[in-house]
C-alpha positions in Angstrom: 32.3 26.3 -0.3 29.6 23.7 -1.2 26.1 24.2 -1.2 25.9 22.1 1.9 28.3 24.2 3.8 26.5 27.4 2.7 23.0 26.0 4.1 25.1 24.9 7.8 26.7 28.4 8.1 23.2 30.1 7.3 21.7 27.5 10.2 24.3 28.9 12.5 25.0 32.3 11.5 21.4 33.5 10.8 19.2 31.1 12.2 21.4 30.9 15.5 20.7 26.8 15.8 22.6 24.7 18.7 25.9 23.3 17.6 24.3 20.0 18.6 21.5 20.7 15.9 24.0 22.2 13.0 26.1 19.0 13.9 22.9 16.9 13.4 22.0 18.5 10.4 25.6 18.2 9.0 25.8 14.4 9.4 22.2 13.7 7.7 23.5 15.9 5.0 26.2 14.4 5.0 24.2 11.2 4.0 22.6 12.8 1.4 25.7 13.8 -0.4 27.1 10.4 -0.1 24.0 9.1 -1.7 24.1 11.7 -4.3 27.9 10.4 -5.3 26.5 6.9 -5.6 23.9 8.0 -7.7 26.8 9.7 -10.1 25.0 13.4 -9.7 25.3 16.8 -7.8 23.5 16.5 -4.6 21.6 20.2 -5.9 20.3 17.9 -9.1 18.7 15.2 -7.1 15.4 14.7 -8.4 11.9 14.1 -6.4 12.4 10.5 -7.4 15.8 10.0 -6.1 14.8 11.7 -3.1 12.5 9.1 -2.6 14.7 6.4 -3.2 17.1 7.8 -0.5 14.5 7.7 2.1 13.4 4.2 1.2 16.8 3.2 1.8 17.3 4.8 4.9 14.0 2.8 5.9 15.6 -0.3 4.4 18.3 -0.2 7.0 16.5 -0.7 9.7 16.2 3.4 10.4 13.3 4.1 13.2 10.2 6.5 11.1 11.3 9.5 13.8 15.5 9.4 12.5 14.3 9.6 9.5 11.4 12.0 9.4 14.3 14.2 11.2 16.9 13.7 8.6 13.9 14.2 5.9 13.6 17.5 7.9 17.2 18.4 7.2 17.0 17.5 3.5 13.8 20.3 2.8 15.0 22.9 4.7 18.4 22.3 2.7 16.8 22.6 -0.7 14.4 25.2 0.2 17.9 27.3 0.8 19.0 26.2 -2.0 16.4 26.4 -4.2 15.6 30.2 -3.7 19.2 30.9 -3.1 19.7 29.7 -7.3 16.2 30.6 -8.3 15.6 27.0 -9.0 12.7 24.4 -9.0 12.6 23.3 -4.9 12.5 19.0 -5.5 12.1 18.0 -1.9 8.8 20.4 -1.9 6.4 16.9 -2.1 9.0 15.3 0.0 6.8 12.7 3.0 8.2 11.8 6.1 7.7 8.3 6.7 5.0 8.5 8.9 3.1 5.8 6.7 6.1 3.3 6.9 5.8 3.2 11.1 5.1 -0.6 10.5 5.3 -2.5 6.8 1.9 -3.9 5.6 1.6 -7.8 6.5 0.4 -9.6 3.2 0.8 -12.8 1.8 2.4 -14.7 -0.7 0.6 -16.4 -3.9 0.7 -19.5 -2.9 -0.8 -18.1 0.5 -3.6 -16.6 -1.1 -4.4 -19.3 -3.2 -4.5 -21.5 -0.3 -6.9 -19.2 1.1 -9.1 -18.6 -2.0 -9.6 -22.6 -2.2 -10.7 -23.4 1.6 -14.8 -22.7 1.4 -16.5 -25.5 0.6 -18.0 -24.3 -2.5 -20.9 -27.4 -2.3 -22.8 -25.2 0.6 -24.1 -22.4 -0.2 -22.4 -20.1 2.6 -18.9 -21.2 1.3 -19.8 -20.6 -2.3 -20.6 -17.0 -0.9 -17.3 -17.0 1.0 -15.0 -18.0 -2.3 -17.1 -15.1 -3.9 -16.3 -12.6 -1.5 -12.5 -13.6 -1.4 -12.1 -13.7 -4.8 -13.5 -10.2 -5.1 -11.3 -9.0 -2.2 -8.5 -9.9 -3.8 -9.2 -8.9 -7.2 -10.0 -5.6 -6.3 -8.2 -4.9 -3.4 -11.7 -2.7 -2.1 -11.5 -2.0 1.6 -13.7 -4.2 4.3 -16.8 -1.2 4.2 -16.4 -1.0 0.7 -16.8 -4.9 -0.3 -19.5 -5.3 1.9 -21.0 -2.3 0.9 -21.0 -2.9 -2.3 -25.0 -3.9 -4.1 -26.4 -6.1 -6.8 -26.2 -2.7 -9.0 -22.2 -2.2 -8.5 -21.5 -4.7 -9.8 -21.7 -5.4 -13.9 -20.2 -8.9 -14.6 -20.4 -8.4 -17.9 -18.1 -5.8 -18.3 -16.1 -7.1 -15.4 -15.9 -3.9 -13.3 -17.2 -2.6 -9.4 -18.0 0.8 -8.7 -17.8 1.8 -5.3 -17.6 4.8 -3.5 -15.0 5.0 -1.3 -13.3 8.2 1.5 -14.9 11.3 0.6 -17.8 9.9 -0.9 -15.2 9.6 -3.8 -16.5 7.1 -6.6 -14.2 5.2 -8.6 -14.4 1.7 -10.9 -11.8 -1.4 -10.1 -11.6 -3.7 -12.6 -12.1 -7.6 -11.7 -10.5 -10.8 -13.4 -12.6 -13.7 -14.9 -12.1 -15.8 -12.0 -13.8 -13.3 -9.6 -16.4 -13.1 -12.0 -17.2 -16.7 -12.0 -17.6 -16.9 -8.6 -19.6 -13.8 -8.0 -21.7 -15.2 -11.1 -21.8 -18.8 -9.4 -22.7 -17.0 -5.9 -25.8 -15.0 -7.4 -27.1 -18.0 -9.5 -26.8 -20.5 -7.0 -26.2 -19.4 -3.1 -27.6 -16.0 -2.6 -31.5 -16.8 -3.3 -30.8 -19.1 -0.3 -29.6 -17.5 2.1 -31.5 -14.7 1.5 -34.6 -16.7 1.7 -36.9 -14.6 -0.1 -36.6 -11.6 1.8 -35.6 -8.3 -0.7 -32.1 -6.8 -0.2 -30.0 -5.0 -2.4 -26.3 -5.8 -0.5 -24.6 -8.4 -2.8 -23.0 -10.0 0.0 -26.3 -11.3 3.0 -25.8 -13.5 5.9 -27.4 -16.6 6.9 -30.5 -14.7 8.1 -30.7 -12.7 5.0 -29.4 -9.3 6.4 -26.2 -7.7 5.4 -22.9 -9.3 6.1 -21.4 -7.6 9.0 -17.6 -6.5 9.3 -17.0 -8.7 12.4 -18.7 -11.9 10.6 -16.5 -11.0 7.6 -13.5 -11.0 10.0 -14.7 -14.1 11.2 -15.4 -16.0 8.4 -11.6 -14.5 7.2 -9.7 -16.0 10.1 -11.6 -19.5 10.5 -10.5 -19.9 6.3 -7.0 -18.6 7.4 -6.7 -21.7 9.8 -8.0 -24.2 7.8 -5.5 -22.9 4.9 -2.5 -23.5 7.4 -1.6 -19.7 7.2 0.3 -19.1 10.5 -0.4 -15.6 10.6 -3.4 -14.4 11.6 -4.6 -12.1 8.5 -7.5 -9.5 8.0 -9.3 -8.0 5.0 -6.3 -5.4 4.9 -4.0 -8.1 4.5 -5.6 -9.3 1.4 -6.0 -5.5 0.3 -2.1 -5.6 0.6 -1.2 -8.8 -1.1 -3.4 -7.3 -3.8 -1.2 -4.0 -4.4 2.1 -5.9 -3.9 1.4 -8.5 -6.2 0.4 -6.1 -8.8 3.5 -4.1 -8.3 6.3 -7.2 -8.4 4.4 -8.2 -11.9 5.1 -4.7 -13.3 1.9 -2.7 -12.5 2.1 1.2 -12.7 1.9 3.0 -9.2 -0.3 5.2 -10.5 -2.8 2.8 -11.8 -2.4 1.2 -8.0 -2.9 4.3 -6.4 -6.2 4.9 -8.5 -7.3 1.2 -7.6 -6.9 1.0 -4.1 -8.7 4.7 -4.0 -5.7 6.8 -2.1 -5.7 10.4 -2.4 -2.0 10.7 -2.4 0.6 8.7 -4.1 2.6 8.9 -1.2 0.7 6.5 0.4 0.8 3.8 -2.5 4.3 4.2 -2.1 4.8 2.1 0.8 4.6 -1.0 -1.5 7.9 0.0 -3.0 9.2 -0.3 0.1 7.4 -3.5 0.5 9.2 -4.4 -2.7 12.7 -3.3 -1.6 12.2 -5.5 1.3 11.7 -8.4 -0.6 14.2 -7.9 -3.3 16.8 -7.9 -0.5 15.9 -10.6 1.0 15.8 -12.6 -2.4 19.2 -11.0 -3.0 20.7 -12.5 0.5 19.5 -15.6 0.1 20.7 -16.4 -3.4 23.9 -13.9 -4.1 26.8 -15.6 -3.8 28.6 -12.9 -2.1 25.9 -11.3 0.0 
């Protein structure tokens, strides 16, 4: 008798389940095992990682988040069994649902974002501020309240690195590329002494009026530069915070190193841009395999 077949006839001997639910957690199971053949190991040896992999497919399928945050259900309480049936290490016990991966983040391509970076008009002060801030945004990949947040002290342009404090009053320092250091230079050299006019304020980022750049004017000023860059979609200061992590991750960035950027507690919520990436690899693969 497998392992498998041990865990069902514990469900229905000792846990009294419905035959509907043993037969649900049979065919998800099931799954599993197939995967585990395709993968050239015992479905008891699966790994964390290969876990992960296996739910990420299922997502790539087409799967609704609720089929499988069930089937992910079926997996943990089948290696919990198994795991202190053998006295072995439980690798499902950090296994997420997808409760994350309810919708894939929207971001754009490079050629997007470049066409976004160049529509200020960097002869007027306010758009020399505007190619500043997106140039930050997307070499950071800092969250909306975070960039805006961020004053003249944060940021060292001579070492090329913010420090913000992001969710849970949790400080951390993101690095930032020469060209968003040029502009941020260009910005405090040339724009921001006029638009803030004199008046004293520490936000790196004012207004026209010399007050603090608002969220909803930031949103604004995103959208109106969206238009005139002929991006169809309308985007948002997330959507550059996502092109930022998946770009980083097609080029060969660690997650780890992403996850530390963008300031997530949990790796398991960086890990949606695998998933991004899956979806994009397939999509490359279907449109260029011969055979697909």
């Amino acid at each position: 008798m497998s392992s498998i077949d041990r865990y069902l006839a514990h469900l229905e001997l000792e846990r009294r389940v419905s035959p509907h639910t043993r037969d649900a957690y049979a065919l998800d199971l099931g799954k599993l095992a197939a995967f585990a053949a395709g993968e050239g190991a015992a479905v008891e040896r699966l790994t964390l990682d290969a876990l992960e992999r296996f739910v990420r497919t299922l997502m790539s399928e087409g799967r609704s988040p609720r089929s499988v945050g069930r089937l992910v259900a079926a997996v943990r309480g089948y290696y919990r069994f198994t795991s202190a049936a053998q006295g072995t290490e439980n690798p499902a016990s950090d296994l997420q649902a997808p409760r994350a991966w309810k919708a894939l983040p929207k971001f754009l391509t490079v050629d997007e974002v470049d066409a976004l970076l160049h529509a200020p008009d960097v002869t007027e002060p306010r758009g020399l501020r505007d190619r500043a801030l997106l140039e930050l945004l997307y070499a950071t990949g800092l969250r909306v309240t975070e960039l805006l947040g961020l004053t003249l002290a944060q940021v060292d342009l001579d070492g090329g690195v913010v420090t913000t404090m992001g969710k849970g009053r949790k400080e951390r320092v993101v690095p930032m590329g020469d060209e968003a250091v040029r502009w941020i230079r260009r910005y405090v050299t040339e724009a921001r002494g006029t638009l803030a006019a004199g008046r004293p304020q520490p936000r790196l980022f004012v207004n026209a009026r010399g007050g603090p750049l608002s969220r909803m004017g930031f949103w604004k000023i995103l959208r109106a530069y969206g238009l005139a860059a002929g991006l169809i979609r309308a985007i948002s200061p997330h959507v550059l915070r996502h092109s930022f992590a998946t770009h980083l991750l097609e080029r060969g960035a660690d997650l780890r190193a992403i996850q530390m950027m963008l300031g997530h507690a949990d790796l398991s919520t960086t890990q949606i841009y695998t998933h991004v990436l899956d979806e994009r690899l397939r999509a490359v693969y279907e449109r260029f395999h011969p055979r697909a």
